[in-house]
C-alpha positions as CSV (number, residue, x, y, z in Angstrom):
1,X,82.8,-14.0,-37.3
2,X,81.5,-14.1,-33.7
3,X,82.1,-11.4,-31.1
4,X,81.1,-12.1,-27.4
5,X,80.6,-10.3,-24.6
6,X,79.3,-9.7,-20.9
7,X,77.7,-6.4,-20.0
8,X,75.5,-6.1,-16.3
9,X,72.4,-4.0,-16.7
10,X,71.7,-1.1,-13.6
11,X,68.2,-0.9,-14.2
12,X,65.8,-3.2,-13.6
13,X,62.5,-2.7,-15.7
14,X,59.8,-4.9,-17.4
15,X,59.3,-5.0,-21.0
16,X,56.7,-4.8,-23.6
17,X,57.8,-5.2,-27.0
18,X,60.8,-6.7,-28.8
19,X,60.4,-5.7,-32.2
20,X,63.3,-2.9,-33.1
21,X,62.2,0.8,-34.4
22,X,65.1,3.4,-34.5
23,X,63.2,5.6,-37.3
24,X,65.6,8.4,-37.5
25,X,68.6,7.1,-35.5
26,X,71.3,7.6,-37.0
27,X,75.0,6.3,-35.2
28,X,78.4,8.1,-36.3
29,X,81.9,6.1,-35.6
30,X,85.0,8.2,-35.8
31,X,87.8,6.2,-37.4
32,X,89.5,3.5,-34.8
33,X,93.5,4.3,-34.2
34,X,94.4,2.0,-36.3
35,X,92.1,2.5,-39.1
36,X,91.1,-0.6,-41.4
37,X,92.4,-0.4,-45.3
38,X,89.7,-1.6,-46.8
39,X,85.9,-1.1,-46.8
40,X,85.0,-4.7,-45.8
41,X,86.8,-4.4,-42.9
42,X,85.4,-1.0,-42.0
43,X,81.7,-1.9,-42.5
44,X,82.3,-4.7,-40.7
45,X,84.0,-3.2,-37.3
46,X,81.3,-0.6,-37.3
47,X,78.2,-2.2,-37.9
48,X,79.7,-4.8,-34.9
49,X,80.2,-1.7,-32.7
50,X,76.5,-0.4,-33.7
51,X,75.0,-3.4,-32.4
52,X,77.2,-3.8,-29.5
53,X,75.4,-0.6,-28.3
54,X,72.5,-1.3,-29.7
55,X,72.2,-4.9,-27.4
56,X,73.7,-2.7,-24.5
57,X,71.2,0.0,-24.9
58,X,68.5,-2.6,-24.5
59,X,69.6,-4.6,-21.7
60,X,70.2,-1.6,-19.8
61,X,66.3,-0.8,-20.4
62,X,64.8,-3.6,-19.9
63,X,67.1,-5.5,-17.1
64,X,68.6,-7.8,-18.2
65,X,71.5,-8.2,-15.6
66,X,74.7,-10.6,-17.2
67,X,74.2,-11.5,-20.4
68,X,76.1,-12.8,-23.1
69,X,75.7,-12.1,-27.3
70,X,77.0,-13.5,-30.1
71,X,77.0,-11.6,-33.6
72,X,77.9,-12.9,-37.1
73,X,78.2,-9.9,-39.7
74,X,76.5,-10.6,-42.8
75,X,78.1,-8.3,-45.5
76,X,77.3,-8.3,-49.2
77,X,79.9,-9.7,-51.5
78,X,80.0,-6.1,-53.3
79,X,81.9,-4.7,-50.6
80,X,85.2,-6.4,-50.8
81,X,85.6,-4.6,-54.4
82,X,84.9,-1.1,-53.2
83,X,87.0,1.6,-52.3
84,X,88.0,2.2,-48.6
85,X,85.9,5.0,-47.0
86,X,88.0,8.4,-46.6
87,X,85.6,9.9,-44.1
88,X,84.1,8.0,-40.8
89,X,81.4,5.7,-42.3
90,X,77.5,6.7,-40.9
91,X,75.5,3.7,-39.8
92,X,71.5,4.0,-39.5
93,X,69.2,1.0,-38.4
94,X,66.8,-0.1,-41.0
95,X,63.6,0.0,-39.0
96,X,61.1,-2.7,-38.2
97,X,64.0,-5.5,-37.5
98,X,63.8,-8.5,-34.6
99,X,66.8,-8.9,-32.0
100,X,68.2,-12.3,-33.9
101,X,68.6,-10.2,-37.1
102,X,69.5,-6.2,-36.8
103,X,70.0,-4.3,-40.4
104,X,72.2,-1.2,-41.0
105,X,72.6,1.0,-43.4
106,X,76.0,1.7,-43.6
107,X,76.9,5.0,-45.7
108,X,80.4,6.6,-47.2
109,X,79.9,10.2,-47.1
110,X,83.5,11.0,-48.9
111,X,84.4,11.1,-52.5
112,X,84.0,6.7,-52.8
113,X,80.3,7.9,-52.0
114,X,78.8,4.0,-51.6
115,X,75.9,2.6,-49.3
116,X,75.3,-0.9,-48.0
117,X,72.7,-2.7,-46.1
118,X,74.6,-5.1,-43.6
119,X,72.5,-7.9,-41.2
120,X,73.8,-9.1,-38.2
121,X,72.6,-12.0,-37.1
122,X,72.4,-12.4,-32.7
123,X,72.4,-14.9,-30.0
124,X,71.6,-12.9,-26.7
125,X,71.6,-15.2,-23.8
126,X,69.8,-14.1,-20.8
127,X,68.6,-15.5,-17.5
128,X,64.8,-15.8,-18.4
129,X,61.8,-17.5,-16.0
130,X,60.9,-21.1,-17.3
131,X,58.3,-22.8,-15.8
132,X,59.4,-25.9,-13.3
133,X,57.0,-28.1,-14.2
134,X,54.5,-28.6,-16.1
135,X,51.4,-25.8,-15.3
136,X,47.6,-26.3,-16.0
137,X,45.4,-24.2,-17.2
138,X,43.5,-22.1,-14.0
139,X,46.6,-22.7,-12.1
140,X,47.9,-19.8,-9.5
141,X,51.7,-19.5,-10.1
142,X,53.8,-20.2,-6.6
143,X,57.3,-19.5,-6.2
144,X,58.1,-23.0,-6.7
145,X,56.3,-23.3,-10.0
146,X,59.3,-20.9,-11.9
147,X,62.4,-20.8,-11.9
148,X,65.5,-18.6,-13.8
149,X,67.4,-20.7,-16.6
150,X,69.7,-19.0,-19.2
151,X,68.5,-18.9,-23.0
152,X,68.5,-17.4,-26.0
153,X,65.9,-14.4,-26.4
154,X,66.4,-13.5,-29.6
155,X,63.5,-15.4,-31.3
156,X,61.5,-14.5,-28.5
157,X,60.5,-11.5,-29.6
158,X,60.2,-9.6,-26.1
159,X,57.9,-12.8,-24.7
160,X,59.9,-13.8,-21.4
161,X,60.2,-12.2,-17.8
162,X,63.5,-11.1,-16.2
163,X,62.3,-12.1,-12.4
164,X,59.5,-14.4,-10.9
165,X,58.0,-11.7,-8.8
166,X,56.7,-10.7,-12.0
167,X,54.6,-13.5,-12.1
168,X,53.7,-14.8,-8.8
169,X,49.9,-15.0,-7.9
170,X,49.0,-15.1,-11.9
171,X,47.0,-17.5,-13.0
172,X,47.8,-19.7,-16.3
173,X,45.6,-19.2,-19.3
174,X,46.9,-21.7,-21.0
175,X,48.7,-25.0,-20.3
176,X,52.7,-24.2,-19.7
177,X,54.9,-27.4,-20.2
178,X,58.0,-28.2,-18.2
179,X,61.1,-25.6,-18.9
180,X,59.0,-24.1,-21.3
181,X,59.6,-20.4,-21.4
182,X,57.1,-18.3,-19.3
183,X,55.4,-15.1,-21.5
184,X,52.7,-12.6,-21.0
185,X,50.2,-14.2,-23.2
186,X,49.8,-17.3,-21.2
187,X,49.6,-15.7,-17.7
188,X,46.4,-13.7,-16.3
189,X,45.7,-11.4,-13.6
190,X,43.7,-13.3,-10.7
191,X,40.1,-12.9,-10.2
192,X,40.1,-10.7,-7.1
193,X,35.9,-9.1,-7.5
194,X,33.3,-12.0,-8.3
195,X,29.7,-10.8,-9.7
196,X,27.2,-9.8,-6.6
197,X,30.5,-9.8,-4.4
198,X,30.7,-7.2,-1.6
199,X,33.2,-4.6,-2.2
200,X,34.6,-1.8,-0.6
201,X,34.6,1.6,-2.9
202,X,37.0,4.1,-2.8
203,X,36.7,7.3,-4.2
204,X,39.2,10.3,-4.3
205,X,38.1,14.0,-5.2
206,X,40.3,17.1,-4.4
207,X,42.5,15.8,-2.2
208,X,39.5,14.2,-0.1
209,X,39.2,10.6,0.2
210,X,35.9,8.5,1.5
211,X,35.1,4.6,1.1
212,X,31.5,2.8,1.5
213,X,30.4,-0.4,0.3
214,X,28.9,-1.8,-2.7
215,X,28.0,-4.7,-4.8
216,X,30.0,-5.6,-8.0
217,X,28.0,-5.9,-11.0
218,X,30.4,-8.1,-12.5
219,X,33.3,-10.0,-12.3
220,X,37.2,-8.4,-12.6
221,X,40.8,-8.6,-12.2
222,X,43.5,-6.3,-10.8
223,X,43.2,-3.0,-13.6
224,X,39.5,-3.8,-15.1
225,X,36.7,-1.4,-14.7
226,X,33.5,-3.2,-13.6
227,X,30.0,-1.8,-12.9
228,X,29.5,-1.2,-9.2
229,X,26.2,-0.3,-7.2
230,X,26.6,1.8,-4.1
231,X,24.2,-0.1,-1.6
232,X,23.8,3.2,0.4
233,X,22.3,5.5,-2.8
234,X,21.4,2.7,-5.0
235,X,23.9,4.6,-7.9
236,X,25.8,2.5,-10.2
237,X,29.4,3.7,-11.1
238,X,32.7,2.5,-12.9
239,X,35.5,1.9,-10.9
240,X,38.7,0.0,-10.7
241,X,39.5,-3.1,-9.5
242,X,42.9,-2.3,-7.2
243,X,43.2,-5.3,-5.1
244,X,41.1,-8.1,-3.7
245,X,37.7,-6.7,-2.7
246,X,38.2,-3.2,-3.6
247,X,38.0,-0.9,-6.0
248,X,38.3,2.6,-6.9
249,X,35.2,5.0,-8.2
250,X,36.8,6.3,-11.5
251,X,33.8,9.2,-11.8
252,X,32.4,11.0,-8.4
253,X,28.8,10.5,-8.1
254,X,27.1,13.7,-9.0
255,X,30.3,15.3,-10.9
């Protein structure tokens, strides 16, 4: 049985991982007005109504913006001989599932007193970036190299970005074809210190701020912490790389 719908998201934010974890969640649906006579029927319109929020739930996280899911219920054969449910049924996510295949545990807590395991099986189509063309390796990513194409992020497993701000002024680690989708694990962070490169260090105690210059002891991108050598006191330090030529002094010299 397929259920569609569209839902926009309200907040934009970038994601991480896909993989599912609810340990502990547990989701309680009270009884629809007109309530289902048979136990099928109410696993089924719970465990769709789980996932509906579920799916919602994430968009809303992540950003999403308009999308559209599919779900197909996948309920054991067992369950068209039991007893309706007299109470409202409690649903809990199995833990450690992947978007294209949630699991519930779906539980009778009246007299009938019978569980279930139930799978849904997804189709969750986003707007996602795909690369325009085909991108070698080295390769800095311009706004014309991306571009936003609906598909199905399910099996992705978390690997796509919502936006191509997220990835402009990367470089490609590996080789990218042509409307291939566009993931974490094959962008990098430009080079913006080189080894014996001038630098300007920064450095931020109580409140004060000062800056001199110094010589990079290795190479780094935007986050790593490199070896620096102030050329006024000869020190060496760890800082920060924060942007093209500079970086921050992570421990005060003499602290």
């Amino acid at each position: 049985m397929i259920l569609k719908s569209i839902t926009p998201s309200v907040t934009p934010m970038r994601k991480n991982l896909f993989r599912l974890a609810f340990v502990g969640l547990s989701l309680v649906c009270a009884p629809v007005k007109s309530a289902p006579s048979d136990a099928q029927s109410q696993v089924e319109n719970i465990v769709r109504k789980s996932a509906q929020s579920e799916i919602k739930q994430l968009a809303q996280t992540q950003g999403w913006g308009k999308y559209d899911v599919q779900l197909e219920t996948v309920i054991p054969q067992e369950a068209s001989a039991l007893a309706a449910c007299q109470k409202p049924l409690v649903v809990s996510p199995v833990s450690k599932r992947l978007l294209y295949r949630l699991r519930y545990e779906v539980k009778c807590p009246a007299a009938q007193d019978w569980t279930l395991t139930v799978a849904v099986k997804t189709a969750v189509n986003v707007p996602v970036l795909v690369a325009a063309q085909t991108l070698e390796r080295g390769q800095v990513i311009a706004a014309a190299d991306v571009v936003m194409r609906v598909q199905d992020i399910a099996p992705l497993n978390g690997q796509f970005f919502n936006t191509p701000e997220e990835v402009l002024g990367q470089t490609v680690k590996r080789r990218i074809s042509a409307s291939q989708v566009v993931n974490v694990a094959q962008l990098e962070q430009p080079v913006m210190v080189e080894r014996g490169q001038s630098v300007l260090m920064v450095a931020r105690h109580q409140g004060i701020e000062a800056s001199t210059t110094g010589e990079a002891m290795k190479q780094g991108r935007k986050g790593d912490v490199i070896r620096v050598r102030n050329i006024s006191s000869q020190r060496t330090v760890d800082a920060i790389v924060v942007s093209p030529g500079v970086v921050q002094i992570l421990t005060v010299p003499g602290k």
